[in-house]
C-alpha positions, -999 to 999 in steps of 0.1 A, spaced: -393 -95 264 -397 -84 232 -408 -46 225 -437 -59 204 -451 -79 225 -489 -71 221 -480 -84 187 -484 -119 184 -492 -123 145 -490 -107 112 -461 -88 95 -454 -64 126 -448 -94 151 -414 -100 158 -398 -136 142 -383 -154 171 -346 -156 168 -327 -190 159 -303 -178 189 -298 -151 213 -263 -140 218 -242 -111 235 -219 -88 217 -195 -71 240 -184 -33 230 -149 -18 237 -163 0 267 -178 -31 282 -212 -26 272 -232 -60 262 -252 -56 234 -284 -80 224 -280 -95 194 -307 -118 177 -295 -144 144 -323 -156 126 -318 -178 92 -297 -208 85 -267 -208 100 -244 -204 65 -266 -186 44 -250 -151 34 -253 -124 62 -275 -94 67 -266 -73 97 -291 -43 106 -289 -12 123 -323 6 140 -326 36 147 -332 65 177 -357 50 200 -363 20 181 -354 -18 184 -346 -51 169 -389 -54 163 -385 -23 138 -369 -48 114 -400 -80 117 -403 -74 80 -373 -78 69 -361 -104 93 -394 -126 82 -387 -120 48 -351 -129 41 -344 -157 71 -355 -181 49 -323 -179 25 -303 -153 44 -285 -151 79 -298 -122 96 -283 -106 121 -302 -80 142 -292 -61 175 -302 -36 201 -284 -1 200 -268 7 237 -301 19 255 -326 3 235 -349 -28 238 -326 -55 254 -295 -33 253 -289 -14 284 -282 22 290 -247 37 291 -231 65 299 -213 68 268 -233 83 244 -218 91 210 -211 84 174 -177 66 184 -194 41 208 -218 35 177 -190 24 157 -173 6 184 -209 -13 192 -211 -24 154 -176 -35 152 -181 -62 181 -214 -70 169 -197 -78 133 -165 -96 152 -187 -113 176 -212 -132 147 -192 -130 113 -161 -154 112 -128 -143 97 -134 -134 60 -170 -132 57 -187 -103 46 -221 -92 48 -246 -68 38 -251 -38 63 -286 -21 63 -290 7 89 -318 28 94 -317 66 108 -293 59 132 -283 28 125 -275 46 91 -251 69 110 -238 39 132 -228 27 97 -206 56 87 -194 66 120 -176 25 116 -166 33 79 -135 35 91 -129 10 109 -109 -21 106 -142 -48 117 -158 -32 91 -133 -29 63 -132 -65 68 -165 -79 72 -190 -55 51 -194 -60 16 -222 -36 7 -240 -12 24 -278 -2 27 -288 35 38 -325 41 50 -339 72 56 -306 91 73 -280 118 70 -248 125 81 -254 165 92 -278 193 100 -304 173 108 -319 195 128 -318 221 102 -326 204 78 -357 186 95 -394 199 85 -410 182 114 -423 218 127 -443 236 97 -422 264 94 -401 281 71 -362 270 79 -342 293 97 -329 303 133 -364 298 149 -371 260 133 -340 249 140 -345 261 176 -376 250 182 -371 219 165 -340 210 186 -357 214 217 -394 193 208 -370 164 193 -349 169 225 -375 169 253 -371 150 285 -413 144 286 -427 108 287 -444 98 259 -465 79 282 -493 52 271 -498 47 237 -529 65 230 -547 80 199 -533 111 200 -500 99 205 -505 81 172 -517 107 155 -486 124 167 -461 96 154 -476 97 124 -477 130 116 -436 136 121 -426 100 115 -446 85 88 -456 89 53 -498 103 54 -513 68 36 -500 46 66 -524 19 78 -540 27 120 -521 -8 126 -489 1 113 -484 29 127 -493 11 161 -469 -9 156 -436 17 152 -460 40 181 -455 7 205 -415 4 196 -412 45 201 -427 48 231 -413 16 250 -373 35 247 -366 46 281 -371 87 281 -334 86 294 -321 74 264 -345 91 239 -328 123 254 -291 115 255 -294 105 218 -311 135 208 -285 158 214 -259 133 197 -281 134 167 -288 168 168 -245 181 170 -244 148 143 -215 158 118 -205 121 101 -198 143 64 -165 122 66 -179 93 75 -199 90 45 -168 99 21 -146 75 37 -175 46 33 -158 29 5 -183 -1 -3 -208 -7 -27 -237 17 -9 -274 23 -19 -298 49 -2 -335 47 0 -354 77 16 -389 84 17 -402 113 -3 -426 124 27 -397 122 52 -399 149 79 -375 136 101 -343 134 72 -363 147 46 -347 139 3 -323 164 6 -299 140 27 -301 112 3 -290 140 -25 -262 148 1 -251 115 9 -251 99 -27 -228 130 -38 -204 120 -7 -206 87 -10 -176 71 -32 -194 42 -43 -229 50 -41 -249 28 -61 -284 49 -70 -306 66 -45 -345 54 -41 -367 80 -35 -402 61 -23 -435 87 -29 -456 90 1 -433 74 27 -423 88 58 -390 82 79 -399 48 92 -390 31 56 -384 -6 68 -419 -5 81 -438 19 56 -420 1 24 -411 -32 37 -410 -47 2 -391 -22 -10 -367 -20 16 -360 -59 17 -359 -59 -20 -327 -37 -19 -313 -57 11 -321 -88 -9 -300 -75 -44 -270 -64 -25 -264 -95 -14 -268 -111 -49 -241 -86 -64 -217 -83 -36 -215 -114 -13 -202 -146 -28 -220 -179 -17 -184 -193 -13 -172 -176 17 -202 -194 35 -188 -230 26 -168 -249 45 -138 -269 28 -151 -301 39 -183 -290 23 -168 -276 -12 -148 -311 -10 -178 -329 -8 
């Protein structure tokens, strides 16, 4: 069921996918994956982040499946993805690497856009053979590669030993978020999201947050908060563009400055005023915009043809 499901209409409903399929990782784990689009139309793969799900991307997914393939899946213990044990940057890259294997046929390249986590799922594949061959460009949202707890302004305090501290352990905590209610909205939106989001957006990333298991909201906190990927992001050797919002608590600017000096191909960084971390959601226009011109520059309409078709 999907994670949205009180959502039934508008631009934070889910699309419903052409096809369900299952992508299996090195370690056995089966991963959801949604396709939505025509079937050869270039490909779009994306990423979510911590606690998130396939929903977080209903903009983007509405927008471009009417010209684009995209492809969309779960992260191991989120939405239809179940838990595992293994909990770490390498079975990110390992999960991304069957997921590109498993819906992209030899030679064809698509555009990667991960958010947050999904942005560190990217780099931690960089890498990697499955991705050498099948990416063509890359799209950064709102991550980093390191110190994010450091670096993170969530807490109002000046940085230092006691923020990162503190900070470590509220991002870390085993409570249940519980029923989304108006104080846990207010909550969201205070450390995830930019201060001019509307009440029903920010209902709709509270409903996604809150429905990841408290399990797996804690395992991945203390990957992302011992998160060093600094090499990932220099050996990420693809066209790459980062957006970040300027109002970002969670990876605040200073990791897009980071990552575009790291980043051997980095194509411009995007810095959106008033946004917050959730960027896909907060900017979806924005965000789908850059998807959209990546795949213009960097993936050629001819890999998507057949022979008997180019014959024709």
């Amino acid at each position: 069921m999907s994670r949205l499901a009180h959502v039934t209409s508008g631009p934070y409903a889910p699309p419903a996918p052409v096809r369900e399929l299952t992508a299996v990782s090195a370690d056995g784990t089966r991963l959801h994956v949604e396709v939505h689009g025509p079937e050869r139309a270039p490909a779009v793969v994306l990423a979510h982040g911590w606690t998130c799900s396939t929903a977080f991307w209903a903009a983007q997914i509405r927008e471009l499946s009417a010209d684009h393939r995209v492809i969309a899946y779960d992260q191991r213990g989120h939405g239809r993805t179940p838990a595992s044990p293994a909990c770490t940057t390498d079975a990110l890259a390992d999960d991304l690497e069957a997921v590109l294997t498993t819906t992209l046929v030899p030679g064809e390249r698509a555009v990667i856009a991960g958010h947050s986590m999904g942005g560190m799922t990217v780099m931690a594949a960089a890498g990697r053979p499955a991705f050498a061959a099948h990416t063509a460009a890359v799209l950064l949202c709102s991550t980093g590669s390191s110190r994010l707890v450091d670096e993170s302004t969530v807490l109002p305090l000046p940085p230092g030993r006691v923020r990162t501290w503190l900070t470590r352990h509220v991002l870390g905590s085993r409570a249940p978020l519980g029923p989304v209610t108006p104080l846990a909205r207010r909550i969201l939106k205070y450390a995830t999201m930019g201060p001019g989001s509307a009440p029903d957006m920010v209902d709709a990333c509270a409903h996604i947050v809150h429905a990841c298991p408290r399990a797996v909201r804690h395992a991945w906190s203390h990957v992302l908060g011992t998160l060093d990927l600094d090499h990932g992001a220099r050996e990420l050797r693809v066209p790459t563009e980062v957006v970040v919002g300027a109002a970002d608590r969670l990876t605040p600017p200073v990791h897009a400055r980071t990552l575009a000096a790291a980043l051997p191909q980095c194509l411009g960084v995007t810095e959106l005023p008033g946004v917050g971390h959730m960027t896909p959601v907060e900017a979806p226009g924005q965000v789908t915009a850059r998807i959209r011109s990546l795949v213009a520059a960097h993936v050629s309409a001819r890999q998507h043809v057949t022979p008997a078709e180019e014959n024709a």
